[in-house]
VEXDORO-632466 format. One line per 10 residues: number of its first residue (from 0); their letters; for each residue z, x, y negated of C-alpha. Coordinates in nm, 2 decimals, decimal comma. Last residue first. Layout:
BEGIN
NUM) A) Z/X/Y; ...;
//
This chain:
BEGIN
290) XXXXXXXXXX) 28,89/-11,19/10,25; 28,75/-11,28/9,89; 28,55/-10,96/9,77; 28,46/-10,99/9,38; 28,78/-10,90/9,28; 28,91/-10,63/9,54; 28,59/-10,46/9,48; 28,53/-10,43/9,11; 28,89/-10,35/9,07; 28,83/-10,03/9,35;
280) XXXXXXXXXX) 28,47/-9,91/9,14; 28,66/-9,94/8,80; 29,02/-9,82/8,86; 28,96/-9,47/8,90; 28,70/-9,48/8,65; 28,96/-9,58/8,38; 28,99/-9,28/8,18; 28,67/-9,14/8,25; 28,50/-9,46/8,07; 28,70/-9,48/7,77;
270) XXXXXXXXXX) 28,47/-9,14/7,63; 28,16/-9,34/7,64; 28,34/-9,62/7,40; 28,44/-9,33/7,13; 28,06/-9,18/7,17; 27,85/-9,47/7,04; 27,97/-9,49/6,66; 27,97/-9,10/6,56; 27,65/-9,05/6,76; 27,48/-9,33/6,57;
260) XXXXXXXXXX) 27,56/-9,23/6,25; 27,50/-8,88/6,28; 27,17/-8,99/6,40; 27,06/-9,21/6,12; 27,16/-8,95/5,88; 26,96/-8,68/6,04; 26,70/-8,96/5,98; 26,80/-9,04/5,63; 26,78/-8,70/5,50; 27,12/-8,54/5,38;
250) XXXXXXXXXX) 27,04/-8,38/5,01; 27,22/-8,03/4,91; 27,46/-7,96/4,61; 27,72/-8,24/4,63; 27,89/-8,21/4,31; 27,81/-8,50/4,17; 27,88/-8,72/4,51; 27,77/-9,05/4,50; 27,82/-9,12/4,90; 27,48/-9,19/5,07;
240) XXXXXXXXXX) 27,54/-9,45/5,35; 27,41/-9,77/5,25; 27,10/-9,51/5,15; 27,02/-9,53/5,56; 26,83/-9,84/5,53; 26,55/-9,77/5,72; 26,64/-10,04/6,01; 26,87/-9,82/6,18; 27,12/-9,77/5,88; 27,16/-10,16/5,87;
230) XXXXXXXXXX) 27,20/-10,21/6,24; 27,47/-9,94/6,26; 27,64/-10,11/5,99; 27,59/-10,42/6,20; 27,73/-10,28/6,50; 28,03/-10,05/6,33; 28,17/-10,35/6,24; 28,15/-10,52/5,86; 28,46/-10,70/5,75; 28,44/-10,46/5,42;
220) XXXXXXXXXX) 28,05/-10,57/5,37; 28,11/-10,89/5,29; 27,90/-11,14/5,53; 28,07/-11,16/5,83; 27,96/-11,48/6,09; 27,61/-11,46/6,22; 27,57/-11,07/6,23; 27,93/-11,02/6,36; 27,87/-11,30/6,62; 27,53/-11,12/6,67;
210) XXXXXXXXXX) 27,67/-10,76/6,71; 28,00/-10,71/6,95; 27,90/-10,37/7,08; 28,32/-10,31/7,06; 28,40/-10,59/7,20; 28,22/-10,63/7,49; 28,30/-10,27/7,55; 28,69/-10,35/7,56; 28,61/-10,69/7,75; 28,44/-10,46/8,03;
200) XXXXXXXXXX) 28,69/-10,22/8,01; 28,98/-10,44/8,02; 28,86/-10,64/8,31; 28,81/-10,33/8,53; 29,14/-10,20/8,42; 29,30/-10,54/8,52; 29,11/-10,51/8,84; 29,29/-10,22/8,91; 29,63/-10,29/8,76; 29,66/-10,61/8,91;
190) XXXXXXXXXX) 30,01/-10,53/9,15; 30,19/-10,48/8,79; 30,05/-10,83/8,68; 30,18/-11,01/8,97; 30,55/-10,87/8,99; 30,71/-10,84/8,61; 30,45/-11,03/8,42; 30,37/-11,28/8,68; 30,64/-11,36/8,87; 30,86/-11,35/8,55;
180) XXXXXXXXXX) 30,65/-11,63/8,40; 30,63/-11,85/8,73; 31,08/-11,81/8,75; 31,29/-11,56/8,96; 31,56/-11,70/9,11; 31,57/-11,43/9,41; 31,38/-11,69/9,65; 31,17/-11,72/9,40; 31,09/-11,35/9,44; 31,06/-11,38/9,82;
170) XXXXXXXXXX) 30,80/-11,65/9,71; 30,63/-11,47/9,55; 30,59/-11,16/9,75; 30,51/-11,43/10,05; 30,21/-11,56/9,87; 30,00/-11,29/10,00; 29,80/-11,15/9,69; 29,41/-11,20/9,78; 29,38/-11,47/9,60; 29,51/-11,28/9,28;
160) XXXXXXXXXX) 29,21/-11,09/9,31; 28,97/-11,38/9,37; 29,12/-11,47/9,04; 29,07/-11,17/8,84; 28,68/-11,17/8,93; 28,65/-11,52/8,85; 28,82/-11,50/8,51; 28,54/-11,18/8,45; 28,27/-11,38/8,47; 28,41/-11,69/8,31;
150) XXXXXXXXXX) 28,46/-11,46/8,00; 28,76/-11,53/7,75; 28,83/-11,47/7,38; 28,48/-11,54/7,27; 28,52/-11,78/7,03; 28,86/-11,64/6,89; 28,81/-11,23/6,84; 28,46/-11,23/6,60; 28,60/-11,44/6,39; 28,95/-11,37/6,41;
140) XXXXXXXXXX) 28,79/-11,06/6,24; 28,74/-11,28/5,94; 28,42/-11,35/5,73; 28,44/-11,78/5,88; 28,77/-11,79/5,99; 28,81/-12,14/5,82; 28,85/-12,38/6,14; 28,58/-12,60/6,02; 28,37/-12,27/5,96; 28,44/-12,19/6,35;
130) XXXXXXXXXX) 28,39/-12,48/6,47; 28,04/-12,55/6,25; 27,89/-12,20/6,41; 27,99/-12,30/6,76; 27,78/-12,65/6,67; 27,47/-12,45/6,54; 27,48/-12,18/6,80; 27,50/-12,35/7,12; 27,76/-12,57/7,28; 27,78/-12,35/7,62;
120) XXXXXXXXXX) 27,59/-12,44/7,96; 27,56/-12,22/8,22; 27,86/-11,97/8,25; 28,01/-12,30/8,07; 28,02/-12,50/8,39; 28,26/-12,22/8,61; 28,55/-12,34/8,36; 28,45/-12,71/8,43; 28,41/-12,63/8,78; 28,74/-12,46/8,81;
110) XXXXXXXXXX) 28,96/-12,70/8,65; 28,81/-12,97/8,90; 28,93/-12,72/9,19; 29,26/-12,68/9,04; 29,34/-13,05/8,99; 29,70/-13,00/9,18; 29,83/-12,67/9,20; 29,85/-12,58/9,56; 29,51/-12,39/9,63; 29,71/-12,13/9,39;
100) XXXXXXXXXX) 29,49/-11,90/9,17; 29,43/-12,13/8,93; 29,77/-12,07/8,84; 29,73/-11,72/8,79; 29,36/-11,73/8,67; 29,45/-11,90/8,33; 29,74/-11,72/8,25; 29,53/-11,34/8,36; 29,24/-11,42/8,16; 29,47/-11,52/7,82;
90) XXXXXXXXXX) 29,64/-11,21/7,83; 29,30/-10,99/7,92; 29,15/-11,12/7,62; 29,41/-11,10/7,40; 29,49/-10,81/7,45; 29,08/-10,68/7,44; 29,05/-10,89/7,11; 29,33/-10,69/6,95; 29,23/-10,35/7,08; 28,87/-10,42/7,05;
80) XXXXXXXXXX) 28,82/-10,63/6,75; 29,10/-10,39/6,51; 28,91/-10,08/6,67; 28,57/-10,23/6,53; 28,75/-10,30/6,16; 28,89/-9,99/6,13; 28,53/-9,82/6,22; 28,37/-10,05/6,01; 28,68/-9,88/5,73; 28,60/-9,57/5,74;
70) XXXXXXXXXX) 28,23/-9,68/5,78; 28,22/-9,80/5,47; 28,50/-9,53/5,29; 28,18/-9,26/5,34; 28,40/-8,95/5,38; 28,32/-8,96/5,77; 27,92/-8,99/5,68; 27,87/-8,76/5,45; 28,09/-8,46/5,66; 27,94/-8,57/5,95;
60) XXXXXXXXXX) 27,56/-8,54/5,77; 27,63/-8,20/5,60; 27,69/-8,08/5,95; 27,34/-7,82/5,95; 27,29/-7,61/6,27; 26,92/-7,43/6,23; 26,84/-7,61/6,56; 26,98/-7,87/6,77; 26,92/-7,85/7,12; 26,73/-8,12/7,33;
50) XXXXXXXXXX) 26,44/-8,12/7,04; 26,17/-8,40/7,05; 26,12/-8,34/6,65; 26,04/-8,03/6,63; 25,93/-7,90/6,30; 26,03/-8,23/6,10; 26,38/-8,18/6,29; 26,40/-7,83/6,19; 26,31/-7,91/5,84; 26,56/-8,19/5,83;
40) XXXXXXXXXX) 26,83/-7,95/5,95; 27,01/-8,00/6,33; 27,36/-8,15/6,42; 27,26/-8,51/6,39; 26,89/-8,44/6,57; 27,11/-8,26/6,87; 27,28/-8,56/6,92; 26,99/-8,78/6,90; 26,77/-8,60/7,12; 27,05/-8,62/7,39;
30) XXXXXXXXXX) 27,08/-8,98/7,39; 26,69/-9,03/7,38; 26,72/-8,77/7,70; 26,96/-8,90/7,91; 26,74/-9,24/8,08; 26,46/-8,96/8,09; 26,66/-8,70/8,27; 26,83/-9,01/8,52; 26,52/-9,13/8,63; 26,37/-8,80/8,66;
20) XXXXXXXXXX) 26,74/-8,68/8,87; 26,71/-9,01/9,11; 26,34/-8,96/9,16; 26,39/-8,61/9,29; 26,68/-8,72/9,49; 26,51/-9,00/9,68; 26,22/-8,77/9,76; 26,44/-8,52/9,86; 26,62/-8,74/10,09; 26,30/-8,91/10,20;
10) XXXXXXXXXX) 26,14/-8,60/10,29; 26,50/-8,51/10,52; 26,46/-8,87/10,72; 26,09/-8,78/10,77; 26,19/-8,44/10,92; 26,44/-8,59/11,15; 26,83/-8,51/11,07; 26,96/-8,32/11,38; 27,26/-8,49/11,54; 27,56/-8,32/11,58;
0) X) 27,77/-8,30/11,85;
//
């Protein structure tokens, strides 16, 4: 039997929803206004410039920016951080939370509150900065990989995870002869696909909006990201991006410039969400649930 919805329940439904979809048009719109900016002529923009589809179509700016060889290679340099510092990441999470993991290895609770003790309390800029030019990767990538190579927050999520993994898998496996490294890459690591996606993606957008270690640490232009190019461009200085061209025959203005820019730079990391969805909302919950 059904049971009829009362009328106040119903007005706070649509109340709810309507709020919901304003919220979410005016979070949208800045996004959308730059997209159809990048794809639109100056004059169009300078006409109407709070536009939500581009007008008099004009991809002179795509075609500036993509054969600019700066962000060529900012956008070598971001994937190079991401792919590599999400690896490593994600490597060095998982070894640390295994054996944590396991009430029975000896000194794991004081392990845990000295890792859990730098979510509040980290050396600060000046002596991080000295490490890190004592170690000589000042202007390298490593730069922007090493320092930050592992999150407390997401090493605790990983390891109430691997809490919740009955211990009798691994010991049937030792039972087999099977040692702690082949436990964990060939049995532990395959049952963490979930969170490991969760972990991924947030070290995989961590990475790639990486901007004041790239700011602090890179100072030649061709170990630039696509962050601090993008900071650059944003702050009026959109001629970075002007390619000397003397056959080029009509003139990109720097705000349709500024936009191209952006869109070409934010949309790769909004794609990766889709592809791991699946695993986000489930990782979140097995790791931050302890049962």
């Amino acid at each position: 039997m059904k049971i009829r919805k009362r009328a106040i329940d119903i007005g706070f439904e649509i109340i709810n929803y309507m709020f919901l979809t304003i919220l979410g048009a005016i979070c949208l719109y800045p996004l959308i206004n730059v997209f159809a900016i990048s794809f639109s002529s100056y004059p169009a923009y300078v006409r109407q410039p709070l536009m939500i589809f581009p007008r008099e179509i004009d991809i002179t700016a795509y075609v500036r920016i993509f054969t600019n060889p700066l962000l060529l290679s900012s956008y070598k340099n971001t994937l190079i951080v991401t792919l590599v510092g999400t690896a490593i990441s994600v490597l060095l999470t998982v070894m640390t939370a295994y054996p944590l993991a396991k009430s029975k290895v000896k000194g794991s609770r004081g392990i845990m509150l000295y890792i859990v003790f730098t979510m509040f309390f980290n050396g600060g800029i000046i002596p991080t900065y000295m490490v890190v030019k004592s170690l000589n990767l000042l202007d390298t990538l490593w730069a922007l990989i090493l320092p930050t190579a592992m999150s407390t927050y997401n090493f605790i999520i990983v390891r109430n995870f691997l809490e919740s993994i009955p211990d009798s898998i691994e010991e049937s496996a030792k039972i087999d002869g099977a040692g702690h490294i082949c436990i964990l890459f060939k049995l532990i690591i395959p049952l963490s696909k979930p969170v490991l996606a969760t972990v991924s993606l947030f070290y995989a957008v961590a990475n790639w909006n990486r901007f004041f270690e790239t700011y602090m640490y890179i100072t030649q232009r061709s170990n630039w990201t696509l962050t601090l190019l993008l900071r650059e461009i944003v702050s009026d200085n959109a001629d970075i991006m002007n390619v000397t061209d003397p056959t080029a025959t009509e003139t990109v203005f720097p705000k349709t410039m500024q936009c191209a820019t952006i869109v070409a730079t934010t949309l790769p990391i909004l794609f990766s969400y889709p592809f791991l969805q699946k695993y986000f909302i489930k990782g979140i919950m097995l790791g931050a649930v302890k049962g």
